[in-house]
C-alpha positions as CSV (number, residue, x, y, z in Angstrom):
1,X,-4.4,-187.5,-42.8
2,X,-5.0,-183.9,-41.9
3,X,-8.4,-183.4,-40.2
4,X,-10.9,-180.3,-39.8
5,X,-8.3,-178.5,-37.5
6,X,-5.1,-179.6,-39.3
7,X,-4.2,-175.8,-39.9
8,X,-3.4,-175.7,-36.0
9,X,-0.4,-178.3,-36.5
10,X,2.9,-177.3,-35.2
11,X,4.4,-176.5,-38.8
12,X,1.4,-174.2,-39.5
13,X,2.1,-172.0,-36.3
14,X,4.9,-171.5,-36.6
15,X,4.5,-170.1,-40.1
16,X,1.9,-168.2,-39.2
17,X,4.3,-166.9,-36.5
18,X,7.4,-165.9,-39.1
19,X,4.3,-164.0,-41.1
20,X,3.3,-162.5,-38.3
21,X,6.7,-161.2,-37.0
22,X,8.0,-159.8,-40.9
23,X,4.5,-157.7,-40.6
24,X,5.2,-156.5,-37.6
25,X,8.4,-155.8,-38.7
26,X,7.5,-153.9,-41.4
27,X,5.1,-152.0,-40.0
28,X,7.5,-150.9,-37.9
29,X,10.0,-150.0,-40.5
30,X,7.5,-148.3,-41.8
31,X,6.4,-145.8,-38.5
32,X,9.7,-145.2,-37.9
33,X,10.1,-143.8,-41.8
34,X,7.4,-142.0,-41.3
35,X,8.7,-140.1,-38.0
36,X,11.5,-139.3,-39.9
37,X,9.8,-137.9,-42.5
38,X,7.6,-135.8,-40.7
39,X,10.7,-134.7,-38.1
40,X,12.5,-133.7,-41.1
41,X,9.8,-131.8,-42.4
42,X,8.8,-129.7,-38.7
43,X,12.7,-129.1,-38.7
44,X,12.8,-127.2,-42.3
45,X,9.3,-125.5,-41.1
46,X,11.3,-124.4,-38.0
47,X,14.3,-123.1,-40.1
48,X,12.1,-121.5,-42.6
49,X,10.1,-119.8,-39.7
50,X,13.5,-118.3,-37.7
51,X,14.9,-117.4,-41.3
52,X,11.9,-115.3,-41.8
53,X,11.5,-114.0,-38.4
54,X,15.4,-113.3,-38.5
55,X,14.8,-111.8,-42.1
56,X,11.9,-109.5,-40.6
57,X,14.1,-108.5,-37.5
58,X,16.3,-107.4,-39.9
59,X,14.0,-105.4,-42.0
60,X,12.5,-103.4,-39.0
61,X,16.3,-102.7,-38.2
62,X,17.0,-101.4,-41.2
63,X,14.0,-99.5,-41.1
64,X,14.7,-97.6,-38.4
65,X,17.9,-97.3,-39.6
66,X,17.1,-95.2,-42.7
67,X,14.0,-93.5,-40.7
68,X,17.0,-92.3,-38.2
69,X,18.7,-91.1,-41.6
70,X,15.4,-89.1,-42.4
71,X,15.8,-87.3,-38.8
72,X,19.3,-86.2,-39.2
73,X,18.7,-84.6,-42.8
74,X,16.1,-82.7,-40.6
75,X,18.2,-81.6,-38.0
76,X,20.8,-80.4,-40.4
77,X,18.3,-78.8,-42.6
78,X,16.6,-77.1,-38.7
79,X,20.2,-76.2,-38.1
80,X,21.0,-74.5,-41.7
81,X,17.7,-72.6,-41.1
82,X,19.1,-70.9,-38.4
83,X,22.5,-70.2,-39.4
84,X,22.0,-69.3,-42.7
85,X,20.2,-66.8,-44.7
86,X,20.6,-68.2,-48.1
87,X,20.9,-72.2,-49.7
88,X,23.5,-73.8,-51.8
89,X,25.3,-76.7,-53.1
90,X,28.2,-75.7,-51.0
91,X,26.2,-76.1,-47.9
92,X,26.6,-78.9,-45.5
93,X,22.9,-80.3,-46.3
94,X,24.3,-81.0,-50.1
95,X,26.9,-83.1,-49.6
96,X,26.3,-86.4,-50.3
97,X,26.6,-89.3,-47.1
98,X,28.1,-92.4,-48.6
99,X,26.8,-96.1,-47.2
100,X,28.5,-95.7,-43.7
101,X,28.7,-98.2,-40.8
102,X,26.5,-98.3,-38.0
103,X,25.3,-100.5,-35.1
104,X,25.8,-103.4,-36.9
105,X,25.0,-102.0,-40.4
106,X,25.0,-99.3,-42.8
107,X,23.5,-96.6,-43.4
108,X,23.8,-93.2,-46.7
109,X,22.0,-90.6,-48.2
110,X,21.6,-87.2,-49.7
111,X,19.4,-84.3,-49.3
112,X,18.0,-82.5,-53.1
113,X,16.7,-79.4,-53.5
114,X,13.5,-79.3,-55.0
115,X,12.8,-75.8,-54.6
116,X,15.1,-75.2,-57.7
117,X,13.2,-77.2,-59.8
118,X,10.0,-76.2,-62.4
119,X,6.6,-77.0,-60.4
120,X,4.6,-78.7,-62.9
121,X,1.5,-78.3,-60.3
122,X,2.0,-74.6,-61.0
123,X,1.1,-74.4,-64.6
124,X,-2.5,-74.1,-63.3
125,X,-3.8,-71.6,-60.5
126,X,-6.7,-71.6,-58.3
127,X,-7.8,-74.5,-61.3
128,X,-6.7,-71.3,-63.9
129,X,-4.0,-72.0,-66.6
130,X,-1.3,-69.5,-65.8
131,X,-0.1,-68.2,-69.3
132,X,3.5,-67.4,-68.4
133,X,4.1,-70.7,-66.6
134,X,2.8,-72.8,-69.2
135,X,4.9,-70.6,-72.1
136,X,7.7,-71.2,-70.0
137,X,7.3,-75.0,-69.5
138,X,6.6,-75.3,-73.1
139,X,10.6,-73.9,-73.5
140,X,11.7,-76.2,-70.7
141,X,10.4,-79.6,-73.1
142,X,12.4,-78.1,-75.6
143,X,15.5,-77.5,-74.0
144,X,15.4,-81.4,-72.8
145,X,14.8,-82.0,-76.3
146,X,11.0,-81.8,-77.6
147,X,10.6,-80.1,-80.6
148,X,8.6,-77.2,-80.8
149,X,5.5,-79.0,-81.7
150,X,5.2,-82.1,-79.3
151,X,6.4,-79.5,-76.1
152,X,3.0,-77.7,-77.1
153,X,1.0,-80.8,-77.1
154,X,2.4,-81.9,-74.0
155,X,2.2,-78.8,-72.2
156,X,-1.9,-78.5,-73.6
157,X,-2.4,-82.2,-72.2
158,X,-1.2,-81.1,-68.7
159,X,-2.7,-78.4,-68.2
160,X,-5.8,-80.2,-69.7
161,X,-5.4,-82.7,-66.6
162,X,-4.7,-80.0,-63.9
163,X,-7.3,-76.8,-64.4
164,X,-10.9,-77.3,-63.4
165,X,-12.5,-76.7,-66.8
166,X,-13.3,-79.7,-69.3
167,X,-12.7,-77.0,-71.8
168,X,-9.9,-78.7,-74.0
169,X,-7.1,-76.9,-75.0
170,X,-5.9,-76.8,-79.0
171,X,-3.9,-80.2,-79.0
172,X,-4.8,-80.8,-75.4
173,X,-7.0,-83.9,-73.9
174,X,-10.0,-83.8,-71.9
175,X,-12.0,-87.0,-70.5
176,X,-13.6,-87.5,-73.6
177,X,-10.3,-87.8,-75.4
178,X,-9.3,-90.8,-73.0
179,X,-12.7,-92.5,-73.1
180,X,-11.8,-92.0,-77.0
181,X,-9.0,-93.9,-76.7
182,X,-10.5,-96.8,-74.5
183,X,-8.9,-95.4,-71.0
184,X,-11.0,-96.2,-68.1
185,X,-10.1,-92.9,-65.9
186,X,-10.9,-89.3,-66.7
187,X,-8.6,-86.5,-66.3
188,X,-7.4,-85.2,-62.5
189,X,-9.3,-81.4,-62.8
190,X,-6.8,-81.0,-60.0
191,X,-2.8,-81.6,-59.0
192,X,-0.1,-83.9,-59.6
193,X,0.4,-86.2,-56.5
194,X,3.4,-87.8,-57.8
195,X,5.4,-87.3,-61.2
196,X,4.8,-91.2,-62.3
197,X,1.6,-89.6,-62.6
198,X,2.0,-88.1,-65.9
199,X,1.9,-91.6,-67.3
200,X,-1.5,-91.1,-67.5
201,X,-1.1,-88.1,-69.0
202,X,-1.4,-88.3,-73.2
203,X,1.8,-87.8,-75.1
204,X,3.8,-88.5,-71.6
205,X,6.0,-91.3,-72.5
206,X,8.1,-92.9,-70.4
207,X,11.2,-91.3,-72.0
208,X,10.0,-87.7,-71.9
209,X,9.2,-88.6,-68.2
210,X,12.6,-89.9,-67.4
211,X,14.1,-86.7,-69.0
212,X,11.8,-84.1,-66.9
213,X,12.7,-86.1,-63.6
214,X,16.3,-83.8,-64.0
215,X,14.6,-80.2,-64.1
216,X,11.0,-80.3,-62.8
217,X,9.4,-81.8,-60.0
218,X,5.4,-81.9,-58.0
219,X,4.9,-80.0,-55.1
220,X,1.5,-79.7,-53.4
221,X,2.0,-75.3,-53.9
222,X,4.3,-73.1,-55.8
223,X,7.2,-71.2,-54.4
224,X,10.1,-68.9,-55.6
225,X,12.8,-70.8,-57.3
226,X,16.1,-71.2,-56.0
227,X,18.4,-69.6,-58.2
228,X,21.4,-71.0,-56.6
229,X,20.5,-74.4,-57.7
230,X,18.1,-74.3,-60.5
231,X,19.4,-76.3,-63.3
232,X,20.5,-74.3,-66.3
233,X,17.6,-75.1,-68.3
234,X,15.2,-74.2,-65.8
235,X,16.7,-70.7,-65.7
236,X,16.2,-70.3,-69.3
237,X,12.9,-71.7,-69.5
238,X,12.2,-69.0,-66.7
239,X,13.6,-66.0,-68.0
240,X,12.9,-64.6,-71.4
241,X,16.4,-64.0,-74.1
242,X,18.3,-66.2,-71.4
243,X,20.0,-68.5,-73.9
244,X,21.1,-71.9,-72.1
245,X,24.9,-71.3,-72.9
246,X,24.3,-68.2,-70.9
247,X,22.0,-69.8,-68.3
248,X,25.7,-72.4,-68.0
249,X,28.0,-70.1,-67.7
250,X,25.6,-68.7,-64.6
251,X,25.2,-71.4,-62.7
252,X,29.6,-72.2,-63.2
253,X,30.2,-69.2,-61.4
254,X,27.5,-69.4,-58.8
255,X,29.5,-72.3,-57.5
256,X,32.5,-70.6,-56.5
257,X,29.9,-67.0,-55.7
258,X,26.5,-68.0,-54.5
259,X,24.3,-65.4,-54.9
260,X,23.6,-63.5,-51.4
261,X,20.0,-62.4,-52.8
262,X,17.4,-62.4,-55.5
263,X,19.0,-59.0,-56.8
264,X,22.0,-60.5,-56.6
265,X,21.5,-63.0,-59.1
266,X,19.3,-60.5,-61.5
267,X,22.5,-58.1,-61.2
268,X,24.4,-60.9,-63.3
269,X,22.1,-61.6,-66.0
270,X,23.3,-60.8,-69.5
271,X,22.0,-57.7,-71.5
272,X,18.9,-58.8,-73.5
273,X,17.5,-61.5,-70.9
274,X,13.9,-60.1,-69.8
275,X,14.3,-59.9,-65.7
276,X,11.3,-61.8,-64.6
277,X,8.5,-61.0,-62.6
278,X,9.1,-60.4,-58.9
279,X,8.8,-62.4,-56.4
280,X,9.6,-65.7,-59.1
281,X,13.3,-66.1,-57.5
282,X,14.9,-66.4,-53.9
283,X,17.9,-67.8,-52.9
284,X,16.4,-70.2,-50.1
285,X,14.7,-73.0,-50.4
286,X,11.6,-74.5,-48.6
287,X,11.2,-77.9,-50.4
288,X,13.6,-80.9,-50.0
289,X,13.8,-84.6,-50.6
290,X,15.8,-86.9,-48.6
291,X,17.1,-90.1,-50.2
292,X,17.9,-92.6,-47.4
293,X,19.7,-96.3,-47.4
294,X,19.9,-98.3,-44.9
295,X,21.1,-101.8,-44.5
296,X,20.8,-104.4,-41.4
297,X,21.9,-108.3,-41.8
298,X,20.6,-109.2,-45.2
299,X,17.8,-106.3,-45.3
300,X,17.8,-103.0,-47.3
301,X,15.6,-100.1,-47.0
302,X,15.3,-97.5,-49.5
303,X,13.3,-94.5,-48.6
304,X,12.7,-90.9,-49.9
305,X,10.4,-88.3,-47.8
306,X,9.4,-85.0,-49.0
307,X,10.3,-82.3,-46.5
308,X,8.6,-78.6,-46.2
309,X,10.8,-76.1,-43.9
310,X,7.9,-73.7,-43.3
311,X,9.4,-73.2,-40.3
312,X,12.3,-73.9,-39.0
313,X,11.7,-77.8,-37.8
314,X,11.3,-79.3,-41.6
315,X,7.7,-81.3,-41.8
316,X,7.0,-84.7,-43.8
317,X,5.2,-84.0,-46.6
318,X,5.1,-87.6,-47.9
319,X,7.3,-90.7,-47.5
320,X,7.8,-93.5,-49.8
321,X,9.3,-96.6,-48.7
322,X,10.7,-98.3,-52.3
């Protein structure tokens, strides 16, 4: 007969025992999972953290990469400067660099000539609306295929956002037309930064955009085209009676002929074209943007800088990195 202390019998201990050794067995199953567990997890932390410092080595590589890109378009564009007294597509500095290998990755470019394209920034003046530049953009939308009556609009809304007056021109916009229309931002009353910009700008779609990338450009003051690689239209949206089929057959022949000077090139316009004011063509070129690409390991960089030759040594005007 079991008495007050009968759970302390042999049987009962060792019992308690077999209980006792399955928890601590399972508690110790258990630990051990949970080693694993968090092992498993500091060794993908540790794999994620030297992908991503590997992935920003690689980035800074490639950086430099296309930044060294940036300084050799300089240094051509330095050396062309002082070896040359006029610019063209048949120059060294227009000849396309396809992706090529270096220090353990790749690098391209190319180097554009935006002193031959239409300045939107100088339709306006001293924050004055210059009459023959806007006339003459107003031709350029038509050429890349505005009619008659949205290229006035357009050209109205622009200058509406560039000059200083909040005077609104007929078919032009003013801040009260974008309040109007439930914009919250008022019109520039100063230049283009950037030609995304026009966005903004009303009637500026993103097609008519996409088309004006070809033939005009922003740059922070206005300089003498380059008539040696002005796109066609540009030429005929510059000079009076200059149809574009004429304008064409110019800029064929200028590739095999550059022209030496400005009077050069207003030697071979066609009878009727109006010669235009002087001073509005060269045959140099101050403005340039440099495309870069570079590539190191798994990273790309994709640059373009704005570069002024003032002087000889081209400066940065801006760089994007894209």
């Amino acid at each position: 007969m079991p008495g007050r202390y009968g759970d302390w019998s042999p049987c009962a201990r060792r019992a308690r025992r077999r209980l006792q050794r399955g928890a601590a067995l399972l508690l110790a199953m258990l630990t051990l999972a949970l080693m694993a567990e968090i092992a498993a997890l500091v060794v993908a932390d540790y794999g994620a953290a030297m992908e991503l410092l590997v992935g920003r080595q690689d980035q800074g590589q490639s950086r430099w990469l296309a930044r060294g890109a940036v300084d050799w378009a300089r240094n051509v564009l330095a050396e062309d400067a002082r070896t040359s007294t006029s610019d063209h597509p048949g120059e060294i500095w227009a000849t396309r660099i396809a992706p090529t290998p270096v220090d353990d990755g790749e690098v391209g470019g190319e180097i554009i000539d935006y002193s031959g394209y239409f300045n939107l920034n100088g339709l306006v003046e001293n924050g004055v609306a210059v009459a023959e530049q806007v006339e003459s953009y107003r031709r350029l939308l038509q050429l890349i295929g505005a009619p008659p009556q949205d290229a006035a609009s357009l050209a109205a809304a622009l200058v509406d956002w560039l000059d200083a007056n909040n005077e609104r021109e007929s078919n032009g916009a003013e801040s009260d037309w974008y309040a109007a229309q439930g914009k919250q931002y008022r019109v520039a009353n100063g230049p283009l930064a950037d030609i995304d910009e026009l966005g903004l700008v009303r009637g500026y779609s993103e097609d008519v955009i996409n088309r004006l990338r070809s033939v005009a450009v922003v740059l922070p003051e206005s300089t003498p085209i380059n008539a040696n690689t002005a796109p066609p239209e540009v030429l005929s949206a510059l000079i009076r009676n200059l149809s574009i089929d004429d304008a064409r057959v110019m800029a064929v022949r200028r590739r095999a002929n550059p022209f030496a000077d400005a009077a050069g090139f207003l030697a071979q316009l066609p009878r009727g074209a109006t010669p235009p004011p002087a001073g509005r063509f060269s045959v140099t070129s101050r403005y340039f943007l440099v495309g870069g690409r570079a590539k190191y390991g798994m990273a790309v960089t994709r640059m373009q800088v704005l570069l002024d030759r003032r002087s000889v040594w081209p400066e940065i005007v801006w760089q994007k990195i894209l």
